[in-house]
matplotlib code that plots the C-alpha trace (Angstrom):
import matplotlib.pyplot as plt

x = [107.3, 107.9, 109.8, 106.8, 105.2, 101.1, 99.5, 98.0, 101.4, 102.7, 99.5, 97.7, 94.0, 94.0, 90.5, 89.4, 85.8, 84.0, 80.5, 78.6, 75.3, 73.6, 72.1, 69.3, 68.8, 68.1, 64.5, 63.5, 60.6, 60.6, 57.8, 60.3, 63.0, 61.3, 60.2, 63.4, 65.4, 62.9, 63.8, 66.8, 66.9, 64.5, 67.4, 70.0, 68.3, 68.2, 69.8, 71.4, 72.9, 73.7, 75.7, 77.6, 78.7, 79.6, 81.7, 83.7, 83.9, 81.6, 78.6, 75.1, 73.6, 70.3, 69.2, 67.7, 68.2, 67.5, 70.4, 72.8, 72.4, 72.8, 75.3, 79.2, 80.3, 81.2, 83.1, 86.7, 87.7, 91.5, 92.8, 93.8, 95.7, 97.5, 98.2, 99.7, 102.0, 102.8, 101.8, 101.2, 99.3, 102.6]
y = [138.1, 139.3, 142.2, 143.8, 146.1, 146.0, 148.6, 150.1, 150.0, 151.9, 154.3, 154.6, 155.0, 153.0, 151.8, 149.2, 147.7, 146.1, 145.8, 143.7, 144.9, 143.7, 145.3, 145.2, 147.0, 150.4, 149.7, 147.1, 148.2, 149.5, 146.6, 144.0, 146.1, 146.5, 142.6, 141.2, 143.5, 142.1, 138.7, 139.3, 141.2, 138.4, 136.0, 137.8, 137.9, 134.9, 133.0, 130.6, 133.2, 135.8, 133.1, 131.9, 135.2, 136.3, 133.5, 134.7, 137.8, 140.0, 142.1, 142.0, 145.5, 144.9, 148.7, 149.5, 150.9, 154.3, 153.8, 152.2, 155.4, 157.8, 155.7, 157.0, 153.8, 153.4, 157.3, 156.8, 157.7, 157.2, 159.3, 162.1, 159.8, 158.6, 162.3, 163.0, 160.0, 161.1, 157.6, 157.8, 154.8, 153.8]
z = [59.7, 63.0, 61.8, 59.7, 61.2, 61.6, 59.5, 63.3, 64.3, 61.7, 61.5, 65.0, 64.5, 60.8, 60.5, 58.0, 57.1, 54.3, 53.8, 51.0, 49.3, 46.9, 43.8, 41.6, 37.6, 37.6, 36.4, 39.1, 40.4, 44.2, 45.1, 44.2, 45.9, 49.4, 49.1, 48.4, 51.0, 53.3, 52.9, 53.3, 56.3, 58.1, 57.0, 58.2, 61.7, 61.4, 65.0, 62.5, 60.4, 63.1, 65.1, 62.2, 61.0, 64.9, 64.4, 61.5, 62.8, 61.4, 62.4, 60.5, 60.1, 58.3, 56.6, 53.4, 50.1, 51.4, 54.4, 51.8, 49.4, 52.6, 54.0, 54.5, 55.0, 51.5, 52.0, 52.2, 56.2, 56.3, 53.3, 56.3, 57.8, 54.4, 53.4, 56.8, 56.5, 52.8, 51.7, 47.7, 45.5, 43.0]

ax = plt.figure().add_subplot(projection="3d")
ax.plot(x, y, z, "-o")
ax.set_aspect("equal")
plt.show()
């Protein structure tokens, strides 16, 4: 459709991301929390895994629960930009 317009065409400066955690119940205890985000963090550096997801174009940032809570990553960035361009959810 090479009459559409990109989304950073028509807002300059748009920035998207996704990120995936994973959770646990509330009640897990912080011993089986701190094991298993170990784990997974030694397979995510992983060279396997690291070149795999380089080659689908995402980047591996191995943190904690503690960085997930304090993260702003999940904190909206663009709702300036989509009140500036008056753009309303219908």
């Amino acid at each position: 459709m090479p009459d559409i317009r990109t989304l950073g065409e028509f807002q300059p400066g748009f920035e998207a991301s996704a990120w995936v955690a994973i959770g646990a119940p509330k009640n897990m205890p912080v011993n089986i929390i701190d094991k298993l985000n170990m784990e997974i963090n030694a397979g995510l550096a992983d060279p396997k895994i690291a070149a795999r997801t380089a080659e689908l174009g995402a980047t591996v940032f191995v943190s904690s629960p503690a960085d997930l809570d304090n993260s702003s990553s999940s904190k909206p960035r663009n709702g300036p930009r989509f009140r500036a361009a008056n753009i309303k959810v219908e």
